[in-house]
N, C-alpha and C positions, 0 to 999 in steps of 0.2 A: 432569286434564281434567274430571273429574266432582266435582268438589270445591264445587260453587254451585247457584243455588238455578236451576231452569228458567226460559228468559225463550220469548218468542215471537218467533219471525223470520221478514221475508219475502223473499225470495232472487228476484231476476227472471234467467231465463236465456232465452239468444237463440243461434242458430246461423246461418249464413248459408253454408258450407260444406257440401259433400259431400252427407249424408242428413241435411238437419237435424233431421226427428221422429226419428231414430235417435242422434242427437247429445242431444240433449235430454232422450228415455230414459234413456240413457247415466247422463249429470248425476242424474237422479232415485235410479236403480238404484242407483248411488253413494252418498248421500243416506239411502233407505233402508236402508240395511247399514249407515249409521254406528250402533253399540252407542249413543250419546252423543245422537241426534236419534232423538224420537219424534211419533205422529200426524202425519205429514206429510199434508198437504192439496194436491190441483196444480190448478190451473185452468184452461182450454179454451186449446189452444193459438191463435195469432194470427198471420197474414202483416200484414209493416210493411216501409214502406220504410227504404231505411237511411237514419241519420240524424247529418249532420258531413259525411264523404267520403261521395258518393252514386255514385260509379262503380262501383257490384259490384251480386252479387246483393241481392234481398230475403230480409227473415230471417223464421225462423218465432219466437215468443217467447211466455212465460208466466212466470206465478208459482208459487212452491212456499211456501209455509208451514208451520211445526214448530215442537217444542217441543227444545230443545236445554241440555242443562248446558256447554257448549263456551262459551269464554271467545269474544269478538269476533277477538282474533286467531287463535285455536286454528281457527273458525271460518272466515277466510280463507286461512291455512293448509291448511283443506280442499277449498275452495274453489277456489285455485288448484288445487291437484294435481289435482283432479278434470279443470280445462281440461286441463291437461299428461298428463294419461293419453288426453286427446282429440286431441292433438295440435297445441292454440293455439301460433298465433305470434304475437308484439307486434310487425309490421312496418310498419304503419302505421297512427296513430293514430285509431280509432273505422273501420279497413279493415276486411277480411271477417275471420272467423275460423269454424272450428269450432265453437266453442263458449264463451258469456261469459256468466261468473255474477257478478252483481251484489247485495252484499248492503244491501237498501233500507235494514229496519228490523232493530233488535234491542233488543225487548222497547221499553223506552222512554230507553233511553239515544242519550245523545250523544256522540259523540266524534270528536275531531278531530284527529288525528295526521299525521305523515309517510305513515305506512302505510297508514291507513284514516281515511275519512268517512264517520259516520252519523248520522243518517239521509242515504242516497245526495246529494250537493249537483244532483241535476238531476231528481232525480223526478218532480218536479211538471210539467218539462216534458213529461214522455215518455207520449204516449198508449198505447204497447207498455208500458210500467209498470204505469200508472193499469188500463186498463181489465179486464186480466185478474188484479189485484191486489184491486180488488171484490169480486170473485166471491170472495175469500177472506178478507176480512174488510171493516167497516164504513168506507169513508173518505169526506169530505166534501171533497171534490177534483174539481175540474172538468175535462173531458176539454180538453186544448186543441185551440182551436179548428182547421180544415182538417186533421186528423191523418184518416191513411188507415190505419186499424186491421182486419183484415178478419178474422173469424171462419174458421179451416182447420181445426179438429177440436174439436168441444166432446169434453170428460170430466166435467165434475162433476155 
């Protein structure tokens, strides 16, 4: 696992379920205790509506950033389990969940597998991405347009 060189990654996680700031922590807390990710940065959490199926709650969402030796899949791998100790279900596609971590960036690679896509293939639409993904590093990304992004807890 620790066998490469650090890349930088950005991780967007969202909750929409139960206590979402508690869901979210959760994810972080997780995050930090990986031996394998260091410097984690998080950014101000954000209320967004949902976006695909819109019949549920609104979710709270942010960015997290770190330095990690964890290969991309090693990386989702954790990722996943993280939801699963949260208790996610996949019952309907882009429906509520507890807890969903999406891995944007990693480092400046691409790749495009069965398993995984990165850089994220929708980023650029998602104002709950963009705007609290700023706050932790430089992106030249425009917010789209009528996106209802609303400020619930600055941290940084």
């Amino acid at each position: 696992m620790s066998g490469q060189d650090e890349k930088t990654v950005l991780l967007s996680i969202g909750s929409n379920m139960g206590d979402r700031k508690a869901n979210i922590e959760f994810a972080e807390k997780r995050l930090e205790e990986c031996p394998f990710i260091s410097s984690l940065r998080k950014a101000s959490l954000y209320e967004t509506e949902p976006v695909g199926y819109t019949d549920q709650p609104d979710f709270l969402n942010t960015c997290v950033s770190f330095m990690t030796t964890l290969t991309p899949d090693e990386l989702l791998d954790l990722t996943s389990g993280i939801e699963n100790e949260c208790h996610r279900k996949r019952i309907i596609r882009w429906g509520p969940r507890t807890l969903d971590i999406d891995i944007i960036f990693y480092g400046d690679q691409q790749i495009d597998t069965p398993r995984l896509t990165i850089p994220h293939p929708r980023w650029k639409e998602r104002a709950f991405v963009i705007v609290p993904a700023k706050e932790l590093m430089d992106l030249d990304v425009p917010v789209p347009e009528g996106s209802d992004v609303r400020l619930f807890l600055s941290r940084v």
